[in-house]
N, C-alpha and C positions, 0 to 999 in steps of 0.2 A: 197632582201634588208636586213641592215642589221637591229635586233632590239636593239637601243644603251640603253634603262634603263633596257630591259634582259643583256645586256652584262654588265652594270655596278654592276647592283641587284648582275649577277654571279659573278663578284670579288669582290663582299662587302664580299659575303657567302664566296668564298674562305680566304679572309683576315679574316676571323672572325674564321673559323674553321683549320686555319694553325697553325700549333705548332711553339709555341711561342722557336726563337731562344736563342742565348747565352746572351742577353743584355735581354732576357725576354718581361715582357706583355708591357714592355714601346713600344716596337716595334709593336706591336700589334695594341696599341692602336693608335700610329700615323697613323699606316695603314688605320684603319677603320675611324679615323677622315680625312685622304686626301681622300678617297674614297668618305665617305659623301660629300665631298666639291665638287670633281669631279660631283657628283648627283647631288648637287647643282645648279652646273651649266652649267649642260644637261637642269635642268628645270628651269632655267631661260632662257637659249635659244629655248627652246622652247616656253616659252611667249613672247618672243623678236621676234621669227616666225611668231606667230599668229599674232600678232599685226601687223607686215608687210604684211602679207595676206591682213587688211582690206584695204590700201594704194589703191588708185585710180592711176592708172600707166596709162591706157589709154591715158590722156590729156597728158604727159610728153610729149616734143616737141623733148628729144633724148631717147632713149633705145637700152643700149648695147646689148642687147638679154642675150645669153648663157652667156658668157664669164661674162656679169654684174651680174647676178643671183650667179652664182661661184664664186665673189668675197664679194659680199653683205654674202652668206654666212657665208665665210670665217671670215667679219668682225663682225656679228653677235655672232660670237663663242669668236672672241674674248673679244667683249664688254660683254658677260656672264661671262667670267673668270674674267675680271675685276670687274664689278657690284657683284660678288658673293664674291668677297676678300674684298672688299672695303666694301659693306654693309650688314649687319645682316639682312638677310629674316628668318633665324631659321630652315628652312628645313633640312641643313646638321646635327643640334643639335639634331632634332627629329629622323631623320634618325639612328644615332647614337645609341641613349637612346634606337632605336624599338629594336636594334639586342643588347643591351647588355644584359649579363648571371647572 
């Protein structure tokens, strides 16, 4: 499985320790601020998970099985990107502020 806030954490460190191109640290720094926001919203999907977890599916009178699960995820991910653009949780800002030099 894969682990996605290792795999984001490692392209924050790579965005952060890459030499800064010909347009310089402006590029830099947008990098690490969409990265942040990416992390952002890894982890509001991940609370949009857990929260789903608590759901009582039992009683539901239909369940798609697999195929539903696969799509609920899908929509999960995207209601993260959207809740993390739209509203200010602050994580991507902290995030940001931990790696700057």
């Amino acid at each position: 499985m894969i682990d996605p806030v290792g795999a984001n954490l490692a392209r924050f460190q790579a965005a952060r320790t890459a030499a800064p191109d010909a347009r310089g640290a402006e590029t830099s720094d947008a990098r690490m601020k969409e990265v942040a926001e990416e992390f952002e919203s890894l982890f509001v999907k991940q609370m949009l998970s857990a929260m789903r977890d608590t759901l009582n599916t039992e009683n539901r009178m239909l369940h798609g099985g697999t195929g539903e699960e696969y799509f609920q995820d899908m929509l999960y991910t995207e209601y993260a990107k959207v809740m993390s653009k739209r509203t200010d949780f602050g994580i991507a800002e902290m995030v940001q502020k931990s790696f700057e030099s």
